[in-house]
Structure formats: structure tokens, C-alpha cells
N, C-alpha and C positions, 0 to 999 in steps of 0.2 A: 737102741735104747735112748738116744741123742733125742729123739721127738717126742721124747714122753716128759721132757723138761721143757720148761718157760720161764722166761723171763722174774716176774715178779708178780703178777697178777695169778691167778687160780682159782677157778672156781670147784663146788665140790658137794656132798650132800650128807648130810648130821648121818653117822650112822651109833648104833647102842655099841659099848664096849665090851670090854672084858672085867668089867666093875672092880677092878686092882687098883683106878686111879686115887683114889680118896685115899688108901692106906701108902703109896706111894707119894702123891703129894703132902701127907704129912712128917713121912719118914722126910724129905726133902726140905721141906718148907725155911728153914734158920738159913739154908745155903742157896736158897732162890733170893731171899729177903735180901742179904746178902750182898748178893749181884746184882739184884734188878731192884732192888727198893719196897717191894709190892708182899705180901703176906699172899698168895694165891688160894683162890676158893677150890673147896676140898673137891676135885672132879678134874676131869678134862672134855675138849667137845672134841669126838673123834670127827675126823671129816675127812669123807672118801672124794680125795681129788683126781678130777680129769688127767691135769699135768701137773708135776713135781712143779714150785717152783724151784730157780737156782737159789740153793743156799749157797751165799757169799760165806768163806771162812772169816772174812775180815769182822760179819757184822755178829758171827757165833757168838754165844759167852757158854764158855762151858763152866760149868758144874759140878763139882765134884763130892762124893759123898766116900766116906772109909768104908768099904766092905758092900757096899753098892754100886754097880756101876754109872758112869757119867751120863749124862745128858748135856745137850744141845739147848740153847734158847734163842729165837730169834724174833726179834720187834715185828708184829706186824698190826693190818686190823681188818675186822671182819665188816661187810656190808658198807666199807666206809663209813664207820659207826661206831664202835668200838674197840677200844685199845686192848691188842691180845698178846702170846708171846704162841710164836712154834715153838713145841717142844719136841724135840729130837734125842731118846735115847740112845747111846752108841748100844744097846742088847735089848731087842723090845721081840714079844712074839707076833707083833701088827705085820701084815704086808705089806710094802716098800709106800703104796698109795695112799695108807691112813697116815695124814698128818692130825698128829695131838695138838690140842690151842687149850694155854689156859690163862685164866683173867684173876683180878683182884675180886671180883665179886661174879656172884650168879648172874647167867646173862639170859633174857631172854630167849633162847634159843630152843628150838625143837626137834626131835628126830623127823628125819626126814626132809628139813627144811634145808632150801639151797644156799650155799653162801658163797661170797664173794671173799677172798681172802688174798690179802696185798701185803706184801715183804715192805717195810721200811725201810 
């Protein structure tokens, strides 16, 4: 399993969701705002990565919502371009390789389109 993680860089490819993130990112939203400053755009951009990268516990913020469970958020950016957060649920029903990215606004981005995705 050791080789299916990297460093900090990752690449990966937009794939469609399970269309839950809108009703979830607003259930969230006051306790992202919160932590990271940012009011997040109702969605997430699923992306099916090559290699995990290493998430640092140090650079975690977790998340906490009453009667929901926590999530993970970690600084990164997409394409060298935009400023995203991983989002990491500790109870998600994605397989291990979808990592969620979500932003303060709508981005650009496409299903199927490849991205570069870099841990801060």
C-alpha cells in the first residue's frame, strides 16, 4: 500500500460525484468559514488520483459538526493555479483514491479534465 502514496504533488482526473456535496457543503459551511476563513462554493471537484498524496496530521484542520461527522481539510492548489482545500471525511462512501477539493468560488474545471494537485 506504501507505493500508492507521494509526497505532495498528484496528479488525477475530474470525475462526476455522488451529487451529496452541495447539501453537505451547506450543512458545513459556518464551521469551514470558521477554520479556514472562506464561505465554500456549494460542490466539490471529485478527483480520481494516481497516488494519495501524504497528508501531514500537522497541516490537518479538522472540522467538526454536532451530529455529523468530521472532516479533514488540507491547503492545497490545483494546476498551480488555484487555491483549493482537500477535503477529507473521517466517514465518506468514496473509495480511498477520490480525493474531494473545494474552493471559495466555482472553478473552471471539467469532468474529465486532468489536474495537478499540490499539498501546501
Amino acid at each position: 500500500m506504501e507505493d500508492n502514496f507521494c509526497a505532495k504533488v498528484t496528479t488525477g482526473l475530474v470525475l462526476e460525484g455522488f451529487g451529496k456535496a452541495k447539501e453537505y457543503i451547506r450543512i458545513y459551511q459556518n464551521e469551514i468559514k470558521d477554520k479556514i476563513g472562506i464561505v465554500p462554493f456549494y460542490g466539490t471537484i471529485n478527483l480520481q488520483v494516481q497516488k494519495l498524496p501524504f497528508f501531514s496530521p500537522d497541516k490537518a484542520i479538522l472540522v467538526n459538526k454536532q451530529n455529523y461527522g468530521d472532516i479533514l481539510l488540507y491547503p492545497a492548489k490545483i494546476n498551480n493555479q488555484y487555491k483549493v482545500w482537500i477535503l477529507r471525511p473521517l466517514k465518506t462512501d468514496h473509495p480511498d483514491d477520490i480525493v474531494e477539493l473545494i474552493a471559495e468560488t466555482k472553478l473552471p474545471i471539467n469532468l474529465g479534465d486532468e489536474l495537478i494537485c499540490e499539498l501546501e
